[in-house]
C-alpha positions in Angstrom: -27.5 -21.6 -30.9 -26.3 -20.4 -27.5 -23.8 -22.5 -25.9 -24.6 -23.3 -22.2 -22.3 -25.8 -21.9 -20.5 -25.7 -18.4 -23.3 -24.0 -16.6 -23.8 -26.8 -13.9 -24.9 -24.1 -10.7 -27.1 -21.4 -10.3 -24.5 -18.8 -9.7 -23.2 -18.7 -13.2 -26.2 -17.7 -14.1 -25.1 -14.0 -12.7 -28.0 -14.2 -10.2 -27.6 -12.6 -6.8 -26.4 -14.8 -3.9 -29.4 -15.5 -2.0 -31.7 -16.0 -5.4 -29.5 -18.7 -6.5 -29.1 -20.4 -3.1 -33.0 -20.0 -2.9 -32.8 -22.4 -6.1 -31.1 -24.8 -4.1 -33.1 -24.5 -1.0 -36.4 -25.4 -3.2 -35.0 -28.6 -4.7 -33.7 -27.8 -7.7 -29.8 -28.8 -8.5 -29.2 -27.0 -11.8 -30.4 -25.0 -14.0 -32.8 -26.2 -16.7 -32.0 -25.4 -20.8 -34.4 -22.5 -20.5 -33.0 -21.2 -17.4 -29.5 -21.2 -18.6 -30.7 -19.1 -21.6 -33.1 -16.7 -20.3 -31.7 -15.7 -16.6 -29.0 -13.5 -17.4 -30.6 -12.2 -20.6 -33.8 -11.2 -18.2 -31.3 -9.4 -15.1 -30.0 -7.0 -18.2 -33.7 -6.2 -18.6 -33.9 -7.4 -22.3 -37.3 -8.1 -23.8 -37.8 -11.8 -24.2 -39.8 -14.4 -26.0 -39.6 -17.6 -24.2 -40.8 -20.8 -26.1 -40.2 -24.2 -24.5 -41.9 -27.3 -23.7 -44.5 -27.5 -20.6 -42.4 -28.9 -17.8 -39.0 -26.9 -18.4 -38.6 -24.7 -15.7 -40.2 -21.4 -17.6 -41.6 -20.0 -14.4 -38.5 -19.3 -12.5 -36.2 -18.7 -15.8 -38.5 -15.3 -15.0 -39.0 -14.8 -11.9 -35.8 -15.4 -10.6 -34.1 -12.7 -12.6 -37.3 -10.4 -12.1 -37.2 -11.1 -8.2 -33.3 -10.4 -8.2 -34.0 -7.1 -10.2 -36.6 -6.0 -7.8 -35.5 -7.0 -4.2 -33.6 -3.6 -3.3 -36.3 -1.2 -4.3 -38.9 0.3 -2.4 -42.6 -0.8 -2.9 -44.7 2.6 -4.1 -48.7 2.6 -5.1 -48.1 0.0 -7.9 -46.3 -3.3 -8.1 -42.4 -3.8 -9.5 -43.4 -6.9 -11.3 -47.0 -8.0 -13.0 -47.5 -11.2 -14.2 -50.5 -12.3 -16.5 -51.9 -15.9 -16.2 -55.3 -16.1 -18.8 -56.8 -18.7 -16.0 -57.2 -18.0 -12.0 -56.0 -21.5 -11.4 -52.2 -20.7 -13.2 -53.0 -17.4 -11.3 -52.3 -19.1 -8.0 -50.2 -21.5 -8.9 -47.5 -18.7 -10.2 -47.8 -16.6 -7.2 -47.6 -19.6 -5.4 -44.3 -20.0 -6.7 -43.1 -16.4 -6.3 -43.5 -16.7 -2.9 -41.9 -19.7 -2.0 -38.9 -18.4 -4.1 -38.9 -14.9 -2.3 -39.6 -16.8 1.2 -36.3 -19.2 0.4 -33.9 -16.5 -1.2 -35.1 -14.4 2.8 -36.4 -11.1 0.7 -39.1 -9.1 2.2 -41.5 -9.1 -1.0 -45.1 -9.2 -1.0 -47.2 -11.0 -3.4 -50.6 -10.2 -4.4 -53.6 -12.5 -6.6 -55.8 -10.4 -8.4 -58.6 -13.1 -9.6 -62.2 -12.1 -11.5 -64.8 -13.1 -9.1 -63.4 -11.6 -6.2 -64.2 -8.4 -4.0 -62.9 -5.8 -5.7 -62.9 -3.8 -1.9 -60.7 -6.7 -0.9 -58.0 -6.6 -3.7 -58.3 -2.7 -3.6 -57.3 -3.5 0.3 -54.6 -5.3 -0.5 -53.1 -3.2 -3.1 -52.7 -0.9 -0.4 -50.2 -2.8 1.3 -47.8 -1.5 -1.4 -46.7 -5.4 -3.1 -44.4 -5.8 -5.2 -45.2 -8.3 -7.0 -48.9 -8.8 -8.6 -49.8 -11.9 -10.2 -53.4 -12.2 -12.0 -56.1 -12.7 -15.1 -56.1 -9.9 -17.9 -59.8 -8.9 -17.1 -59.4 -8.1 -13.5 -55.9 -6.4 -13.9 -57.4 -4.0 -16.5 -60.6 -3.4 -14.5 -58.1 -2.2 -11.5 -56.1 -0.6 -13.6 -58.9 1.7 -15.7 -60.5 2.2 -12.0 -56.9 3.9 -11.1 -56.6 1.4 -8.3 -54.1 -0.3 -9.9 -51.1 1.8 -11.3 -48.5 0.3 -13.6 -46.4 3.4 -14.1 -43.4 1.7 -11.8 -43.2 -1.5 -12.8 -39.8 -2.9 -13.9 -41.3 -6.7 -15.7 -44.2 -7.7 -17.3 -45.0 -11.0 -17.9 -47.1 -12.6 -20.0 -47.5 -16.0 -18.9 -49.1 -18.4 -21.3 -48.7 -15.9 -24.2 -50.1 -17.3 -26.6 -53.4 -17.9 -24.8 -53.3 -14.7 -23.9 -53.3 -13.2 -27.2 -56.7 -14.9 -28.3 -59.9 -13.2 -28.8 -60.8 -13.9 -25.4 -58.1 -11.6 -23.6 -56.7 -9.8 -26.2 -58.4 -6.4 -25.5 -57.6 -6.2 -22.1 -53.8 -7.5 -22.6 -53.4 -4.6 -25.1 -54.8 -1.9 -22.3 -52.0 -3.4 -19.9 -49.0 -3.1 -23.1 -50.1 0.1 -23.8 -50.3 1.6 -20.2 -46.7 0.1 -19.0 -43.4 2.4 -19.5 -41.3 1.8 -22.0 -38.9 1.1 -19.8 -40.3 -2.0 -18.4 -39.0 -5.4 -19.4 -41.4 -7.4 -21.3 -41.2 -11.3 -21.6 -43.9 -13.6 -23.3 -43.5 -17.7 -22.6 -45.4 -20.1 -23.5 -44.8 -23.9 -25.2 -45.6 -22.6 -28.3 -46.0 -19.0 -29.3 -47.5 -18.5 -32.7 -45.7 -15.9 -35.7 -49.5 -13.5 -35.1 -48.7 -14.0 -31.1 -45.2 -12.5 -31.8 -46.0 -9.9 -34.5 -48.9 -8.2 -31.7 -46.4 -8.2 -28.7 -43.1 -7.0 -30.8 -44.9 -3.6 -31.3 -44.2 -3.0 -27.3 -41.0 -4.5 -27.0 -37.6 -3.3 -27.6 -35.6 -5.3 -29.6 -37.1 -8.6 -28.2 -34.4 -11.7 -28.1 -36.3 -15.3 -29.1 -35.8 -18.2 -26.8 -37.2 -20.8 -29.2 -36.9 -24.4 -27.3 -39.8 -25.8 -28.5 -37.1 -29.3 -30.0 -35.8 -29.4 -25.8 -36.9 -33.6 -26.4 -39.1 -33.3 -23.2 -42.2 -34.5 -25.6 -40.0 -37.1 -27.0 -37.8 -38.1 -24.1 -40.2 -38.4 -21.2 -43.3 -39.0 -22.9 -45.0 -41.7 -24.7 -47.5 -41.0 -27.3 -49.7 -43.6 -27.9 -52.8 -43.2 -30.9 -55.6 -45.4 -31.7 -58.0 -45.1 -34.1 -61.7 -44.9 -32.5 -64.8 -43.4 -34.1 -65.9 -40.0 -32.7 -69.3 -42.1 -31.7 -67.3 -44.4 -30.4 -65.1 -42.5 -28.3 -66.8 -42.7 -24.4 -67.1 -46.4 -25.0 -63.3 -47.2 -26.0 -62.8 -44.7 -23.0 -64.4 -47.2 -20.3 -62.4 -50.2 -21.9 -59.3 -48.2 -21.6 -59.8 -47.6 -18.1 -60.2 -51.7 -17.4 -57.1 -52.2 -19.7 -54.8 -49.4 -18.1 -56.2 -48.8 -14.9 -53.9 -45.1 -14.8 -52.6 -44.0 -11.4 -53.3 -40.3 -12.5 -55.0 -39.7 -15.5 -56.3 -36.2 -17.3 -59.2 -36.7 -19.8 -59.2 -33.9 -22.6 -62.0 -33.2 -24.6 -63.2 -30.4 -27.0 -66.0 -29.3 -25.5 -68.1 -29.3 -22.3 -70.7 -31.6 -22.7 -68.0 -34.1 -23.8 -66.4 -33.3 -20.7 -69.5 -33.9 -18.6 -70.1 -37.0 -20.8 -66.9 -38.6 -20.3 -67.0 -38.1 -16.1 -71.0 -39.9 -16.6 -69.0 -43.2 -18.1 -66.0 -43.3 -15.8 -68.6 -42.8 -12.3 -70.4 -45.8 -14.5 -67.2 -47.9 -13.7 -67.2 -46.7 -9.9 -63.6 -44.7 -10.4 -63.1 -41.4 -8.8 -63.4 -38.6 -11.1 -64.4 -35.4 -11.0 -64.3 -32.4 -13.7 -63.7 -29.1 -14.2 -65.2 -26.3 -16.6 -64.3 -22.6 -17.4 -68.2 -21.8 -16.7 -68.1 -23.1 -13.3 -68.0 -21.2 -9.8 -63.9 -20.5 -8.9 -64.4 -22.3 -5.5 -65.8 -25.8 -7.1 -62.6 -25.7 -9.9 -60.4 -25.1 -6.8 -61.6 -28.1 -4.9 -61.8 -30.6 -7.9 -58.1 -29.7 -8.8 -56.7 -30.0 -4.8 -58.7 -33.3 -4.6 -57.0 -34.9 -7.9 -53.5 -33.6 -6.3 -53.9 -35.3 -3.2 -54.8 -37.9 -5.0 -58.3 -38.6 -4.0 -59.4 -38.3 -7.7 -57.9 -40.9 -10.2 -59.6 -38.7 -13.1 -60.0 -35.6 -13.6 -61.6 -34.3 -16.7 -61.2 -30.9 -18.5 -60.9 -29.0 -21.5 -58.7 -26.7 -23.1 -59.5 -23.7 -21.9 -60.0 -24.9 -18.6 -56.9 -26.6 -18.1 -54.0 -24.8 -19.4 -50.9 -24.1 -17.0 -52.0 -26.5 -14.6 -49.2 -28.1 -12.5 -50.1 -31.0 -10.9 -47.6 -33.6 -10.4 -47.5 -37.1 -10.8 -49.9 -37.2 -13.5 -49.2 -40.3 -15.4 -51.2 -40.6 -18.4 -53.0 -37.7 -20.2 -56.1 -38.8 -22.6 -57.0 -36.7 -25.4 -60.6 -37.6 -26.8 -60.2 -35.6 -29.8 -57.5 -33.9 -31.5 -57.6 -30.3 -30.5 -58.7 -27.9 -33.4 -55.4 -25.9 -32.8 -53.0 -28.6 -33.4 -50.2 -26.7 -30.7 -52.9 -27.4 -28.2 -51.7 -30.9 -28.1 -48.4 -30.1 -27.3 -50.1 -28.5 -24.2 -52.2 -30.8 -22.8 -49.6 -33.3 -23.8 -47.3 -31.8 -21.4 -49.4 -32.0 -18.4 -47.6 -35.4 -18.1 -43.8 -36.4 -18.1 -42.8 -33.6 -15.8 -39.8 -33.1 -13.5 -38.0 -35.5 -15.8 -40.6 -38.5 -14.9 -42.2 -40.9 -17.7 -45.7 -40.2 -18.6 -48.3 -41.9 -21.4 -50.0 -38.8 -23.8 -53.1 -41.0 -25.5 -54.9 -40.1 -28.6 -58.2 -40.8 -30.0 -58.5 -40.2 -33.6 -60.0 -41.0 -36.6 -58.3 -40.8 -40.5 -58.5 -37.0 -40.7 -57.1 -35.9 -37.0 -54.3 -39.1 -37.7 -53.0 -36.6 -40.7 -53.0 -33.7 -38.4 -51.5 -35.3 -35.4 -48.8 -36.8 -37.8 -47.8 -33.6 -39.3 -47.6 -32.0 -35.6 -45.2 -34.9 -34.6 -42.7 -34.4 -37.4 -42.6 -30.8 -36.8 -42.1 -31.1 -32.8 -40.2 -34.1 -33.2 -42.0 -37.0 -31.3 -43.7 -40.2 -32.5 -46.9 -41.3 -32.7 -47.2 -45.0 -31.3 -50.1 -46.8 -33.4 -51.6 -49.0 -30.8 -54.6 -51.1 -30.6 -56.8 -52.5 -27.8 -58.2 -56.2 -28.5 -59.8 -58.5 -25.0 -58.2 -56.1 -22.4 -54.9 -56.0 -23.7 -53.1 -52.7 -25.2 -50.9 -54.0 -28.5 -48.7 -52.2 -31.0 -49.5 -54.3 -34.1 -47.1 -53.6 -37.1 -47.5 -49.9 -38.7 -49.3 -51.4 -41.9 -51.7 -53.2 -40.2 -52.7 -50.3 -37.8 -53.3 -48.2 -41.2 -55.4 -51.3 -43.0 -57.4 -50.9 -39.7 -57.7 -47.4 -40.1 -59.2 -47.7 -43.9 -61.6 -50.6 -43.0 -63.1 -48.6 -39.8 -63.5 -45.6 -42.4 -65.1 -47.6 -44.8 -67.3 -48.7 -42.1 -68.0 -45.2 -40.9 -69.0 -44.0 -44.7 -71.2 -47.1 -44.6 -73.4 -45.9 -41.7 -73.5 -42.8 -42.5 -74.9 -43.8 -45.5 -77.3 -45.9 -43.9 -78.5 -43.0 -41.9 -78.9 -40.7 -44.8 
């Protein structure tokens, strides 16, 4: 294990000057874990995996070292630095931060979106302002790229933001095109929160020597969040919602749930109560995601429902209690929506609904990721953590019960 004891500033981290006072100038006082690790490792250009809890600082422990590394050179027909988000929402979000970080370290860097769904004349326009820095989804990048309006012969990093994500089915194909058309000499770095032994075995073939940054035990999941399961019927599921809603009354709250109609399901029961919510699916327009999302930072939205693939990377602060309505089929996917709360080193509620079956699975997840599971019950408005025996002889009658009616529906 590296030792990063001692590394209290910025500077030590062998970052330019105005990079690391940029650091300062945004907020931040130290380095995070991930940071400390990953900085000088990225300004000697070495291929990286980056593994570390949501909330850790992942974004700038790249792009500061790839914005240091770039700032001298001159811009040319095809960006210094790509990054690849698989959702337009992260999309913005990350060149939201490059900019603010090349705007408070006073370098003259552009920075370019390149989204699916808009004008292709557009982006081809604003390629042609030579930027150095391109942030954007896999589909659209490759479609530029194939076209020859996008060229990736100079650039110096390549991120893959979200790795694992972006090595599904779903993106695969085009994240390969972009691998196999940068140099060799570009500096490659995957992060995510988790990043699978199949993620790392597809990306190794393009990287050179790749180093492992595995912080996936940092304690963010088990120092700044509270996980919190009760057991609840599937059928069961929108109703216990509603009753936690009266019991908890959230300041911020994300809904989870596995698929859309449970999505559009769960918003139908919290409108019921007259709370603000609003929700957001990968199949709808860009503009009406964008809009749902800005209204739940502001705060004009307590709720704001989603699912998996619609919601991972987003940032949105002050999020105090995440509620999962099902345990995700890809039990790291709870790590991720998990960490949507307890950011910034703020306390945050992660709350599970599960029956005997996902309780195993979540159970196995927290003793590999090191977290617990708080067995809680809800009785006349009140939220209660009986003793651990009794929450499981609840769990065995209510499955009882459940083989009973389906039984009686048979």
């Amino acid at each position: 294990m590296c030792n990063y004891s001692g590394m209290n500033d910025f500077s030590s981290l062998n970052l330019d000057a105005p990079t690391a006072a940029a650091f300062e100038r945004l907020g931040f006082s130290a380095p995070t874990q991930i940071q400390t690790l990953a900085i000088p490792k990225a300004l000697k250009k070495r291929d990286l995996f980056l593994q570390s809890e949501t909330g850790t600082g992942k974004t700038l422990a790249y792009l500061a070292p790839a914005v240091s590394g770039i700032r001298n050179l001159e811009p040319g027909r095809g960006p210094l630095l790509l990054i690849l988000c698989p959702t337009q929402e992260l999309s913005v979000q990350v060149a939201r931060q490059a900019e603010l970080l090349v705007e408070a370290a006073g370098f003259k860097l552009g920075v370019v979106s390149l989204l699916g769904g808009s004008p292709l004349s557009r982006q081809e326009s604003a390629l042609k302002r030579k930027p150095h820095i391109v942030v954007g989804t896999p589909g659209r990048i490759a479609d530029l790229g194939r076209a020859g309006i996008l060229r990736l012969d100079r650039l110096e990093f390549l991120v893959l933001d979200e790795g694992d994500r972006l090595f599904s089915s779903e993106y695969r194909e085009q994240v390969l095109w972009v691998l196999e058309n940068s140099s060799s000499r570009t500096c490659k770095i995957l992060a995510s929160a988790t990043i699978s032994t199949s993620t790392k075995r597809l990306a190794s073939g393009f990287m050179k020597d790749p180093i492992s940054i595995d912080l996936k035990d940092e304690g963010v999941l088990s120092r700044d969040i509270e996980h919190w399961v009760f057991y609840v019927e599937h059928r069961k599921r929108l109703d216990f919602l509603r009753k936690l809603e009266r019991a908890l009354k959230p300041e911020k709250c994300l809904v989870f749930a596995g698929s859309g109609e449970r999505v559009r399901r769960a918003e139908e029961r919290l409108e019921s109560l007259g709370v603000s919510v609003e929700s957001i699916l990968a199949r709808e327009e860009k503009e009406q995601r964008r809009v749902a999302i800005e209204r739940f930072q502001r705060g004009d939205l307590r709720y704001l429902a989603t699912t998996d693939l619609s919601a991972r990377g987003l940032d949105i602060p002050g999020i105090s209690h995440v509620i999962s309505l099902d345990f995700p089929e890809e039990s790291s996917w709870y790590v991720h929506r998990a960490g949507r709360t307890g950011r910034a080193g703020k306390p945050g509620v992660s709350i599970l609904l599960a029956d005997a079956l996902e309780l195993r699975r979540a159970s196995r997840l927290a003793v590999d990721r090191g977290f617990v599971f708080r067995t809680k019950v809800l009785e006349e408005g009140r939220v209660l953590e009986p003793p651990v025996e009794e929450f499981f002889e609840r769990v065995e009658k209510g499955e009882e019960e459940k083989r009973a009616y389906r039984k009686s529906r048979s």
